[in-house]
Every structure is written in structure tokens, then in C-alpha cells.
C-alpha positions in Angstrom: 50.4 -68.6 -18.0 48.8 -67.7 -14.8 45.1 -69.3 -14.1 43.6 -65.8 -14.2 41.9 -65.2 -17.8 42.7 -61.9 -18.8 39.9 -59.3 -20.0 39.9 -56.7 -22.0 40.0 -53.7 -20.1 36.0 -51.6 -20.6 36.3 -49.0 -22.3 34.9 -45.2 -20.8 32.0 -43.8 -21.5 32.6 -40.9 -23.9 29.7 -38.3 -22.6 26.7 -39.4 -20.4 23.5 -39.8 -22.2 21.5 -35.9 -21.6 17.9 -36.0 -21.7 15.7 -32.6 -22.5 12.5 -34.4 -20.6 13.3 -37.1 -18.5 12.9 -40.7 -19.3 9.5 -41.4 -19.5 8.3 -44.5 -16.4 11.3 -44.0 -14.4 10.8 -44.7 -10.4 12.7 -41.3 -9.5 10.7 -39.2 -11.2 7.8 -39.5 -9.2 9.5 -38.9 -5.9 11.8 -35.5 -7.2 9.6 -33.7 -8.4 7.4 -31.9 -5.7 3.2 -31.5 -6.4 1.5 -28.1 -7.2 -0.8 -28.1 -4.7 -4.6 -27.6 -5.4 -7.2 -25.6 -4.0 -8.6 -28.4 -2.3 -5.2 -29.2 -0.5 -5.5 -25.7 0.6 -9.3 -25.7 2.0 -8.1 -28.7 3.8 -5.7 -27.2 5.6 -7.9 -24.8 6.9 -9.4 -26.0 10.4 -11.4 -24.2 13.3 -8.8 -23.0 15.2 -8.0 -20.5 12.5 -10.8 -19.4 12.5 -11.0 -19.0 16.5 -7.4 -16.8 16.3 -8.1 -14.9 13.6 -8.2 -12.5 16.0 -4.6 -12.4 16.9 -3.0 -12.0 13.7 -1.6 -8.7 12.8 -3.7 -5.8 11.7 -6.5 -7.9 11.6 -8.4 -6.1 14.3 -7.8 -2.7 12.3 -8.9 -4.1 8.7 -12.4 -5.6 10.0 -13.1 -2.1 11.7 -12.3 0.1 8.8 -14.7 -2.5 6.4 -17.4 -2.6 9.0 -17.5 1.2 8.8 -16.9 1.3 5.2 -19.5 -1.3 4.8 -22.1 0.7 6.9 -21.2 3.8 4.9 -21.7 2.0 1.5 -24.8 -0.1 2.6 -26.4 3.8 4.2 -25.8 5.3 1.0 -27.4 3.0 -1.1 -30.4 2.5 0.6 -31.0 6.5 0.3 -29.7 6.3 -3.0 -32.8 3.7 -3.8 -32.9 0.3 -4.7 -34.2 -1.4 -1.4 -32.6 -2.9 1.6 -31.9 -6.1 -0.1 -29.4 -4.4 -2.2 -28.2 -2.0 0.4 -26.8 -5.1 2.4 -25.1 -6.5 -0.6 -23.6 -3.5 -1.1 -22.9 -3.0 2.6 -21.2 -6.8 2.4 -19.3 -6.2 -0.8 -17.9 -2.5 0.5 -16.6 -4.0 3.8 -14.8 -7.2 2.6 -13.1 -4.9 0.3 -12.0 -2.4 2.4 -11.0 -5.3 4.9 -9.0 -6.5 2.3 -7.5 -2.9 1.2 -6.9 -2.0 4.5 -5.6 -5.6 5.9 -2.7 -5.4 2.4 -2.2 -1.5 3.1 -1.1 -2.8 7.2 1.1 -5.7 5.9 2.7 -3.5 3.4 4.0 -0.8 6.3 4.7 -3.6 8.4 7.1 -4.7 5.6 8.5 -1.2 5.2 8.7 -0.9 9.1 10.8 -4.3 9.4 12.6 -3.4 6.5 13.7 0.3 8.1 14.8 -1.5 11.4 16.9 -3.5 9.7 19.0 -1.0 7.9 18.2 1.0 11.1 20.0 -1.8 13.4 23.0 -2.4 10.5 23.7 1.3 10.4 23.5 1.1 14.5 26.1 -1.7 14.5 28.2 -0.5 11.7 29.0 2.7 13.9 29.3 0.6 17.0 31.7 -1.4 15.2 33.6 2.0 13.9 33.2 3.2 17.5 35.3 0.4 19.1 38.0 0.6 16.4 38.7 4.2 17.3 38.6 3.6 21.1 41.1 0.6 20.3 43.3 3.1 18.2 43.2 5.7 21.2 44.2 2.9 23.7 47.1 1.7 21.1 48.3 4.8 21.0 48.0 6.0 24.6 50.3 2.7 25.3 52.1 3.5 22.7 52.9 7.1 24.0 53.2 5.6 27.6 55.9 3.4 26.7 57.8 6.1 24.8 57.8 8.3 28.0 59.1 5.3 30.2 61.7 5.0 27.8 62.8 8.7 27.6 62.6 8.9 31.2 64.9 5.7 31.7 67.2 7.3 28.8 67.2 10.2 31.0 68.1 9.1 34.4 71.7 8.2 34.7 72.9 4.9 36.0 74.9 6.1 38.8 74.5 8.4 41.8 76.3 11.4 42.9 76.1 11.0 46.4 
């Protein structure tokens, strides 16, 4: 007998243990899954200098004009309408945040369309690039091609020796 003690041999774990939830007061949990982030999280990200280059985002400029005038047009025709300055400004204020906001979505959504039709604009520029090339390449193959056929005629043709 050898001085080793022989064990029995462990025996393999038929299926791994599936959980539907995971196991309650593990470590891991807390680190894999990622937080929904709050509203607060969100005003905090928020800092002056958005507010000082708001001016350079897209469409921007051409949202705030459109609700200023539909603003003034709402707020003008309320007043005549009745019901006091007071309540012309709200309306004026309500009318030209949501126009801003109509007109700033209405600009993103044809600057999405715009991207989009340069895209398929560019891939249907390079897919006839691409088919372009591979006829020239043809041409040239056969041009060689043809080349080398007449070099070989015209060394068929000529004779090895001379006459004279």
C-alpha cells in the first residue's frame, strides 16, 4: 500500500441549481444590475452651461422663433377676444412653449429622415461605384485578354525562318 489514502472520486453535479429571482442578499446582485435613474438624477445633471449653448443645438433657433410668433399671435387674440391681459400672457406663454416644442420635434424628425435618405443615398452611391469598378476590371481582363490572343496569332503567323 502506498502512503497516499485513496478518496473517493466527487461525484458531478447533475444540473446547476436555476433560480426564477435571484437569491435574495447576495453581493452580486447589487453591482449587476444597473439603477433607473430618477428625475432628480436628471435635474442634477443639468448645469449652466446648457443653458448658455442652448443656442447651438439644432433647430433650436427655428423652434423659439416660430413659438414666439405663435405665442404673440395666441396672447393678441385673446386679449381682443376678452378676458384681460393677465390671461392673454398665459395664453401667450402656453401657445409658444408648445409650438417650440411642435416645431423643435417636427425639425428633429426631418433631420432624422434627412440622415436617414443620405445614408441610403451614399450606399446606393457606393454600391454603383463598386459595380462600376468591376466592369472597368472586366474590360481591362478582357482587353488583356484579347491582347494576348493577337500576340499569339501574330507569333503563330510569322514563320521561323527567312527567305532572304
Amino acid at each position: 500500500m502506498s502512503d497516499q489514502t485513496q478518496t473517493a472520486p466527487t461525484p458531478l453535479p447533475t444540473e446547476p441549481k436555476r433560480y426564477l429571482e435571484p437569491p435574495p442578499n447576495h453581493p452580486a446582485n447589487e453591482y449587476t444590475r444597473e439603477a433607473v435613474p430618477a428625475v432628480a438624477d436628471a435635474v442634477k445633471s443639468i448645469s449652466l452651461d446648457d443653458f448658455k449653448k442652448v443656442h447651438t443645438q439644432p433647430c433650436f433657433r427655428d423652434a423659439y422663433l416660430w413659438g414666439m410668433s405663435g405665442g404673440f399671435a395666441v396672447g393678441g387674440l385673446r386679449f381682443i377676444a376678452g378676458g384681460g391681459i393677465p390671461k392673454a400672457c398665459n395664453w401667450a406663454v402656453g401657445a409658444c412653449l408648445g409650438t417650440s416644442i411642435v416645431t423643435y420635434e417636427y425639425c428633429q424628425y426631418r433631420r432624422r429622415q434627412e440622415k436617414q435618405f443620405i445614408a441610403q443615398a451614399s450606399a446606393i452611391m457606393e454600391r454603383k461605384r463598386a459595380e462600376v469598378e468591376k466592369k472597368m476590371a472586366e474590360r481591362k481582363e478582357r482587353a488583356m485578354k484579347a491582347a494576348a490572343e493577337k500576340e499569339a496569332q501574330a507569333a503563330a503567323a510569322k514563320s521561323s525562318w527567312k527567305f532572304w
